[in-house]
One Martini backbone bead per residue (centre of mass of N, CA, C, O) as a GRO file, in nm:
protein
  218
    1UNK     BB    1   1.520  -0.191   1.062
    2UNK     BB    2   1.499  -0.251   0.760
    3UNK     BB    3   1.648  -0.236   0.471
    4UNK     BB    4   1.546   0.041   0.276
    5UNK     BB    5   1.527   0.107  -0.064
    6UNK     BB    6   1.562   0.344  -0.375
    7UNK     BB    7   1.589   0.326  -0.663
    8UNK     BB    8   1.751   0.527  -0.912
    9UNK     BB    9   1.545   0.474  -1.119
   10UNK     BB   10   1.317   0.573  -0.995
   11UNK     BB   11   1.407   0.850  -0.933
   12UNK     BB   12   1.410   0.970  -1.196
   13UNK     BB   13   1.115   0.913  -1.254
   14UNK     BB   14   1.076   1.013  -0.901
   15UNK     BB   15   1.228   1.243  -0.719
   16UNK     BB   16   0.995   1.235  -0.462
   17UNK     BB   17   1.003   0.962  -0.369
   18UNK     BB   18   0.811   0.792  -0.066
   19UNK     BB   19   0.827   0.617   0.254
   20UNK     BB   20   0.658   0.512   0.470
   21UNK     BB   21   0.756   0.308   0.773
   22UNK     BB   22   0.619  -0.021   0.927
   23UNK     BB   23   0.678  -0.177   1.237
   24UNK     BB   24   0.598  -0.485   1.371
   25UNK     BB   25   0.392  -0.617   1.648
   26UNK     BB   26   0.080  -0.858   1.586
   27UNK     BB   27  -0.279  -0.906   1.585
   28UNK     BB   28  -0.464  -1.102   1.464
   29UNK     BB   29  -0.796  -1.049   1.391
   30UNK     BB   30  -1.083  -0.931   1.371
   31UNK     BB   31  -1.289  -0.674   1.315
   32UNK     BB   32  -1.396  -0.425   1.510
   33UNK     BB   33  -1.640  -0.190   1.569
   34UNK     BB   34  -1.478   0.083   1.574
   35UNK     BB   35  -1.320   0.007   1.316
   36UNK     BB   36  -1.563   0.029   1.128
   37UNK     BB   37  -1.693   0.258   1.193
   38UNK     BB   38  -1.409   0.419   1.080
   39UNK     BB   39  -1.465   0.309   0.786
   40UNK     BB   40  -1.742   0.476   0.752
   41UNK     BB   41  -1.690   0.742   0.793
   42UNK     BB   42  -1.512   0.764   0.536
   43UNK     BB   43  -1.671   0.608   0.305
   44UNK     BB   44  -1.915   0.888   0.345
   45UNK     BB   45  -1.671   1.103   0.260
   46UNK     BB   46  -1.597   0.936  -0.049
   47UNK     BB   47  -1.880   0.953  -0.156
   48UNK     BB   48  -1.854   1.286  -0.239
   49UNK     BB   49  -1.659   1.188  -0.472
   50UNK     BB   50  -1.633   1.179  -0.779
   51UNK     BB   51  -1.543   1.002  -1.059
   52UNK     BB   52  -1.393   1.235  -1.219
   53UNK     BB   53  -1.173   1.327  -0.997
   54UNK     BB   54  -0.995   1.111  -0.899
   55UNK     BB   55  -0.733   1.221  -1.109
   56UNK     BB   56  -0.737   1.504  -0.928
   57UNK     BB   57  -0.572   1.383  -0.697
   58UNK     BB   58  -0.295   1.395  -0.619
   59UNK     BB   59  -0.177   1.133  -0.550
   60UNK     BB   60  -0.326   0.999  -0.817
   61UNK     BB   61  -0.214   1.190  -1.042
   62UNK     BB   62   0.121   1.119  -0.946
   63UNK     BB   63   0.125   0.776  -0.999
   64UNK     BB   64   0.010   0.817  -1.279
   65UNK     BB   65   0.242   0.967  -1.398
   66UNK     BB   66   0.447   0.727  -1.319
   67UNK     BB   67   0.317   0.514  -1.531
   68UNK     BB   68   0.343   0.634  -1.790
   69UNK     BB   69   0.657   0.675  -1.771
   70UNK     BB   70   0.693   0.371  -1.784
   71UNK     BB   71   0.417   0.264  -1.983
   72UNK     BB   72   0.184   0.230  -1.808
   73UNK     BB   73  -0.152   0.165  -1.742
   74UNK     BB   74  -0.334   0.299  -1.525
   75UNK     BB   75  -0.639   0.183  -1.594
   76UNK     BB   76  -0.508  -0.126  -1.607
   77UNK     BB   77  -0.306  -0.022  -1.334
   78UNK     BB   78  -0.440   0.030  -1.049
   79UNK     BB   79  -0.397   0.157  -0.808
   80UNK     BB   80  -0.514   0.070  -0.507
   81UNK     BB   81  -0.649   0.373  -0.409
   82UNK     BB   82  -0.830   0.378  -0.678
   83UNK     BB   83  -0.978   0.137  -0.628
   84UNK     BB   84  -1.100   0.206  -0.338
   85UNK     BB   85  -1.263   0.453  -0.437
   86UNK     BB   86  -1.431   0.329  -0.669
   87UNK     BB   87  -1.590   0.131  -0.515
   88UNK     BB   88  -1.711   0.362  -0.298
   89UNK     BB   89  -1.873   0.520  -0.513
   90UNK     BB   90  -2.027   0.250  -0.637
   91UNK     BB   91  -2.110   0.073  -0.406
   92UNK     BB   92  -1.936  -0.185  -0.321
   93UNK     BB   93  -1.722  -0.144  -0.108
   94UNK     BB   94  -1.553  -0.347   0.121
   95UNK     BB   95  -1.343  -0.595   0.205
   96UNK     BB   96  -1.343  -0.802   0.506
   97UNK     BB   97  -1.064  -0.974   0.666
   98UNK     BB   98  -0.918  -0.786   0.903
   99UNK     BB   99  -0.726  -0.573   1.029
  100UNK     BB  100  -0.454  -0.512   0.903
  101UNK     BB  101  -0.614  -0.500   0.648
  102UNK     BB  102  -0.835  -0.264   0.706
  103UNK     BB  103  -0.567  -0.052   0.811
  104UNK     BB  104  -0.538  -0.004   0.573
  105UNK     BB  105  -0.765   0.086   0.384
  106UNK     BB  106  -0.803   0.309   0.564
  107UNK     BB  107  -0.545   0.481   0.484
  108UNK     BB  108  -0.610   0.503   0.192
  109UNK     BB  109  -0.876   0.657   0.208
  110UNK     BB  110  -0.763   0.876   0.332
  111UNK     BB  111  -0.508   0.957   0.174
  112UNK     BB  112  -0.468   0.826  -0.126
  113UNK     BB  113  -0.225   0.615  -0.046
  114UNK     BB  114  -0.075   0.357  -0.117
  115UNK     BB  115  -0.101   0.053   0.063
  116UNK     BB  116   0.176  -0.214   0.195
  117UNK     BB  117   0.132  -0.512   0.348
  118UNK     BB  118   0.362  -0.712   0.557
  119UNK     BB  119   0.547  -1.008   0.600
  120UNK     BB  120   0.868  -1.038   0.747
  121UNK     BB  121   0.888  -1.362   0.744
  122UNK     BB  122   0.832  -1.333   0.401
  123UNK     BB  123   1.146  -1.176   0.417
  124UNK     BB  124   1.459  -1.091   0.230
  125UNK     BB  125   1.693  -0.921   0.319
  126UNK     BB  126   1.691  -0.643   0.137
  127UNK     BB  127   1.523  -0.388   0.014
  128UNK     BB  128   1.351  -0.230  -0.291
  129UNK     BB  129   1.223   0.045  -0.472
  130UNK     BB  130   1.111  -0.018  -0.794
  131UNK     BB  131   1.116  -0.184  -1.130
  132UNK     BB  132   1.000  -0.407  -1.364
  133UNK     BB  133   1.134  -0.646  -1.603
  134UNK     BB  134   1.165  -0.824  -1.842
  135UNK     BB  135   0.849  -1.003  -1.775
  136UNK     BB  136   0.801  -0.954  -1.478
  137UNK     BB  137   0.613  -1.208  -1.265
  138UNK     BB  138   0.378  -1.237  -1.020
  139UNK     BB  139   0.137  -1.390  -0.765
  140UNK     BB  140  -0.138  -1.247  -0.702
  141UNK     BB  141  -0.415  -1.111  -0.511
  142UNK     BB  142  -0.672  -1.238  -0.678
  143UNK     BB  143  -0.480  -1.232  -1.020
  144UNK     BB  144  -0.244  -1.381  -1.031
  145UNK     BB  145  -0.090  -1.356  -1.308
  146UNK     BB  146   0.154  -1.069  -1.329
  147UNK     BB  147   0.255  -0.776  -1.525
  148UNK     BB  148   0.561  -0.586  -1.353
  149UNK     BB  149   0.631  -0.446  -1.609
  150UNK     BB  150   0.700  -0.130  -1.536
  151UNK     BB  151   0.652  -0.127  -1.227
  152UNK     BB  152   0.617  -0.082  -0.944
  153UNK     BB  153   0.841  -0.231  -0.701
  154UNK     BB  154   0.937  -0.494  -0.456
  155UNK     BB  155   1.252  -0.619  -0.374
  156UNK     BB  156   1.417  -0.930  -0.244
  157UNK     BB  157   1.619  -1.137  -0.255
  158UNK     BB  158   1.398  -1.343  -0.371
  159UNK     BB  159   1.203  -1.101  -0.474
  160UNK     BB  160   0.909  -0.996  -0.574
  161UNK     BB  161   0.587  -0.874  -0.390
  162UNK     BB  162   0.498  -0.588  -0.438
  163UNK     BB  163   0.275  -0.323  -0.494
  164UNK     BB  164   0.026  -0.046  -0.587
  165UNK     BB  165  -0.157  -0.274  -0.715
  166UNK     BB  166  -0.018  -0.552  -0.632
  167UNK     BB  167   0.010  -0.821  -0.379
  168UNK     BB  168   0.163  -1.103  -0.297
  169UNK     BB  169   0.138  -1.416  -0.168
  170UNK     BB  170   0.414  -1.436  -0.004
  171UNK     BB  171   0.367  -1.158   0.153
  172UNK     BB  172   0.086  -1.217   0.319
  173UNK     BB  173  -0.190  -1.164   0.523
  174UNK     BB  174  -0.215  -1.412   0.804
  175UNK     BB  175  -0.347  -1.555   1.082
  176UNK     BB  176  -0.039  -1.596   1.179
  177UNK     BB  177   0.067  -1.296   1.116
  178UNK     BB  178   0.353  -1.148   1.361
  179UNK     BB  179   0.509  -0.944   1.159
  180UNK     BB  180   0.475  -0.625   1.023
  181UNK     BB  181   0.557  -0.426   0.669
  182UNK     BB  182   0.424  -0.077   0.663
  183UNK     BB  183   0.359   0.085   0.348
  184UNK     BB  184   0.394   0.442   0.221
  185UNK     BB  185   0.317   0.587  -0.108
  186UNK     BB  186   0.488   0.845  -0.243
  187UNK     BB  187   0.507   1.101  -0.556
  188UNK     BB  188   0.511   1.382  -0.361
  189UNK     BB  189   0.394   1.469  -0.131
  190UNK     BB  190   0.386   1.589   0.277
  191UNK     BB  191   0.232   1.383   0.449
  192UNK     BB  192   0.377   1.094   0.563
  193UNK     BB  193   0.400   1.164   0.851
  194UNK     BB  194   0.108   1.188   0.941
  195UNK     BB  195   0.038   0.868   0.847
  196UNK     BB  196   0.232   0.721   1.008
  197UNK     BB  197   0.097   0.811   1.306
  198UNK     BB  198  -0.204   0.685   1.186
  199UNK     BB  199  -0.073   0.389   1.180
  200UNK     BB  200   0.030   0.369   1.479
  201UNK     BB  201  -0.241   0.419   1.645
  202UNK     BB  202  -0.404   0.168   1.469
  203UNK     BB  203  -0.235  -0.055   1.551
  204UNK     BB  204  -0.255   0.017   1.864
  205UNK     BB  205  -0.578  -0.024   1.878
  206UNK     BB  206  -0.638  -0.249   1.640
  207UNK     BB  207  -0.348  -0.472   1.699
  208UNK     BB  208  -0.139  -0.472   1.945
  209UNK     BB  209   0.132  -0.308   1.936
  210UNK     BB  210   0.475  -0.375   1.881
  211UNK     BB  211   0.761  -0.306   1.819
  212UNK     BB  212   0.827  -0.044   1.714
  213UNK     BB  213   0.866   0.095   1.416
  214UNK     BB  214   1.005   0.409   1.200
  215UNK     BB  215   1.014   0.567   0.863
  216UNK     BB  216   1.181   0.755   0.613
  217UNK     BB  217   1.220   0.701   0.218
  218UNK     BB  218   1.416   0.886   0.003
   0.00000   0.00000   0.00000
């Protein structure tokens, strides 16, 4: 498993903040019907749920919490589960991308917890999750330039490449993608060790993993 660390400065924020991390070897291809299935029957679960109650769902509580005190907008940099709850509220869907991005999503609509899958091949250890510094911006999937000053953010040797908010270019799923590094963020509840073996069925299940790895970064 890659070396991955939570910095200090993180946790005096968050002394909470935990990742369940899942590394793989995966097959990328188009999700079958089995996942979709398995998608719909949660959506269906998550639409029963008030849009004026997601903000008091402990996850999305707690993250907001974590953003406030960074002094960022949480409503305006929304966590990325709290994003795909009000879609599916809204009766908007979920984006159908391949298998990898759906079962990423699959895990944070059933937790409510932030989660960000990464190609490992395009990231060069050490790991470290942090907060993004004066003016720091990276390229994200889907909104450009994004301003990560005072965000949550993962950053390797390279630079900053994930948040709970949004994830850059640099380090997304495509189809080439044949090992991926799926982290589940949480700052407060004691789940994540739950849903790490949730994330290795579903991966084992519908996308052929293999050499895996699991841990849990406190």
């Amino acid at each position: 498993m890659f070396d991955i660390k939570i910095s200090k400065e993180l946790k005096e924020i968050s002394k909470n903040v935990t990742l369940g991390c899942v590394k793989a070897k995966v097959d990328i291809e188009k999700s079958d019907e089995n996942l979709l299935k398995e998608i719909e029957r949660v959506i269906n679960i998550t639409k029963g749920i008030d849009i004026d109650e997601i903000n008091e769902l402990l996850q999305i509580k707690e993250i907001r919490n974590v953003y406030k005190s960074l002094g960022k907008d949480p409503s305006r940099y929304r966590a990325s589960s709290e994003s795909l709850l009000r879609r599916i509220i809204k009766d908007k869907g979920l984006y159908r991308i391949n298998n990898i991005v759906d079962i990423n999503n699959l895990l944070s609509i059933s937790s409510f917890y932030s989660v960000g899958t990464y190609d490992i091949d395009k990231l060069k250890p050490p790991i470290i999750f942090t907060y993004g510094k004066d003016k720091d911006t990276y390229d994200a999937i889907g909104k450009g330039n994004i301003n990560i000053e005072n965000l949550p953010v993962f950053k390797d040797e390279i630079g900053y490449f994930g948040s709970p908010t949004s994830d850059s270019k640099r380090s997304m799923i495509k189809n080439e993608t044949k090992n991926i590094l799926m982290m589940i963020i949480s700052f407060g509840d004691e789940n994540v060790e739950k849903y790490l073996e949730y994330a290795k069925k579903l991966l084992v299940r519908y996308a052929n993993a293999e050499d895996i790895e699991m841990k849990i970064v406190t």
